[in-house]
C-alpha distance (Angstrom), angle and dihedral (degrees) to the residues before:
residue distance angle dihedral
X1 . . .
X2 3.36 . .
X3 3.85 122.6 .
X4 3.78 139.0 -172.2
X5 4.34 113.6 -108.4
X6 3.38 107.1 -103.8
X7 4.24 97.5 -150.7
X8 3.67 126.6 137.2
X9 4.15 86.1 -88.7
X10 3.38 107.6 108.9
X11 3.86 89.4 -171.4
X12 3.58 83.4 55.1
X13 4.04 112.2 128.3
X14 3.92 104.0 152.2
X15 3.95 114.9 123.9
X16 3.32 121.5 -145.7
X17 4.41 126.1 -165.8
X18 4.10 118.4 -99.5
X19 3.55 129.0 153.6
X20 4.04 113.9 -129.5
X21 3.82 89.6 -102.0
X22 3.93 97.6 54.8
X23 3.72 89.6 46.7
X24 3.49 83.0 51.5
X25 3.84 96.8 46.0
X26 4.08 86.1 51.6
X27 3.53 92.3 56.4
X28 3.83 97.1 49.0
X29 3.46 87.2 100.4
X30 4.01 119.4 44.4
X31 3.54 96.0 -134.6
X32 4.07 100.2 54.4
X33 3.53 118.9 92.9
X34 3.61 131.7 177.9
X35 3.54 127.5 -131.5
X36 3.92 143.7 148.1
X37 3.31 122.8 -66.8
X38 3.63 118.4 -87.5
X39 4.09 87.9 19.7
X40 3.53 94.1 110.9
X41 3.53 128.8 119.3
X42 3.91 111.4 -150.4
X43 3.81 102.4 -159.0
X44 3.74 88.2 66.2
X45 3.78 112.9 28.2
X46 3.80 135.7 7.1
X47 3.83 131.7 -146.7
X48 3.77 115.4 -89.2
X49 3.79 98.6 176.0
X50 3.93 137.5 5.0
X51 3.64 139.5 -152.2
X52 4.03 134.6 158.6
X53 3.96 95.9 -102.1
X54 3.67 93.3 43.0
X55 3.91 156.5 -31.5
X56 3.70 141.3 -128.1
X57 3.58 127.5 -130.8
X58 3.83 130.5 -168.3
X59 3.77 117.3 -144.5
X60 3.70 114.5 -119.3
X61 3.75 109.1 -113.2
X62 3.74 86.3 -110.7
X63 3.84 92.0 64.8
X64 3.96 101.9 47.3
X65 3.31 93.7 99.4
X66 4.13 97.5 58.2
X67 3.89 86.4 35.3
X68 4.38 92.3 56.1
């Protein structure tokens, strides 16, 4: 299923390939996002695990707020 990156970017309209159940895994934690690889924007979150379709990121503390 195809769904839209979820990166800082709000311009941002690439799709990337999950099942249901990975985007579901992602969001197990409200701070995880998923986005496409290389769409990640250090300052505010840092890669917690990596695979070819796409990655997931985990806000710093810091950047909650914007990311809520």
């Amino acid at each position: 299923v195809p769904f839209l990156c979820e990166c800082g970017d709000e311009s941002c309209v690439e799709a990337m390939e999950m099942t249901p159940e990975e985007f579901i895994s992602v969001h197990s934690a409200p701070n995880r996002f998923a986005v496409i690889p290389s769409h990640v924007l250090g300052d505010v979150e840092w890669v917690v695990e990596t695979g070819e379709k796409y990655w997931v990121v985990e806000k710093r503390p810091s950047a909650m707020a914007s990311a809520e």
